[in-house]
N, C-alpha and C positions, 0 to 999 in steps of 0.2 A: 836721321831717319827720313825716309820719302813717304809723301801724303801716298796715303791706300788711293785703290783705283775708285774707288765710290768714296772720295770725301765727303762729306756733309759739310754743308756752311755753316760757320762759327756759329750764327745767329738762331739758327735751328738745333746745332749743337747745346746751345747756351739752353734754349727753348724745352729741351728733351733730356735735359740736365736737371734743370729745377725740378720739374715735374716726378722725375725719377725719385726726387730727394724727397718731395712732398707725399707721394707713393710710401717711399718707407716709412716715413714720421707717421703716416695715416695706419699702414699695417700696427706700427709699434704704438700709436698712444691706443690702438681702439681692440689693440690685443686679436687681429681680426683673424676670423675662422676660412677669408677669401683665398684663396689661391693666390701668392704672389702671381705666379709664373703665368696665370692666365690676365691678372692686373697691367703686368706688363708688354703682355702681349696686345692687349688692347691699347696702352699705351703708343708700341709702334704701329700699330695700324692706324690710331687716329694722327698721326706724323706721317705716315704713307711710308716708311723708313725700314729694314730689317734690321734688328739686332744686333745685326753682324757687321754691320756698317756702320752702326755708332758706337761698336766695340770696339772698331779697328779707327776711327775717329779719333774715339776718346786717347788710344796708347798713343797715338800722330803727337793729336793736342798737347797731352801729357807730354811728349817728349819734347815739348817746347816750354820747358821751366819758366821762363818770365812773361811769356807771353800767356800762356796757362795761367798764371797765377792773375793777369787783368780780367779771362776769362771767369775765375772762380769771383773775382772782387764784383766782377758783372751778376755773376750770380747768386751772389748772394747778397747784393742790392734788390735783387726780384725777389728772394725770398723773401726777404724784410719787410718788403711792401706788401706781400699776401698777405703776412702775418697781422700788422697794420690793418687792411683790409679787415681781417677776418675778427680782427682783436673789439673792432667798430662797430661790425654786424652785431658780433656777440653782445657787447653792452647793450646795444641798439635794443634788440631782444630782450636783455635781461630788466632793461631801464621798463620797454612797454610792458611786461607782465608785472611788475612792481607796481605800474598805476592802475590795474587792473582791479577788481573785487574776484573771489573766488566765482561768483554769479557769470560774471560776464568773459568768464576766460572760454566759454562754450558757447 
């Protein structure tokens, strides 16, 4: 297969990948009432990127089985790390209202 005429760099690829995945995971745990389609649309816009360009990207990428595949290991080492991130916050949070009194949560 030949790279589309608007490739995207792997690394923006990689970048526009997670976040897509994070996007879903967020519609699906919070049951959301948002708009995917305008979620994502804000999505390429804050990537300055159309749609159509990481669509035809991603089938390039995809059609690069083993190199694809370091692609997805890349990404989903970022994922893990959010997760991590966000796993810390939440204690973080959960720890500080636990030392709190009902008084002083306000």
């Amino acid at each position: 297969m030949q790279p589309p005429e608007n490739l995207i760099e792997e690394d923006l690829y990689i970048d526009v990948f997670v976040e897509l995945h994070l996007l879903n995971a967020f519609i699906e745990a919070t049951d959301s009432l948002m708009n995917q389609d305008s979620l994502k649309h804000e999505l390429f816009k804050k990537y300055t990127i159309p749609e159509n360009d990481f669509l035809s990207s991603h089938a390039y990428y995809q059609s690069q089985t083993q190199l694809q595949q370091i692609r997805l290991d890349s990404a989903s080492a970022r994922l893990s790390r959010t997760v991590e991130i966000l796993q810390k916050i939440k204690g973080f949070k959960t720890n500080e209202l636990k030392n709190k009194t009902p008084n002083s949560l306000f």
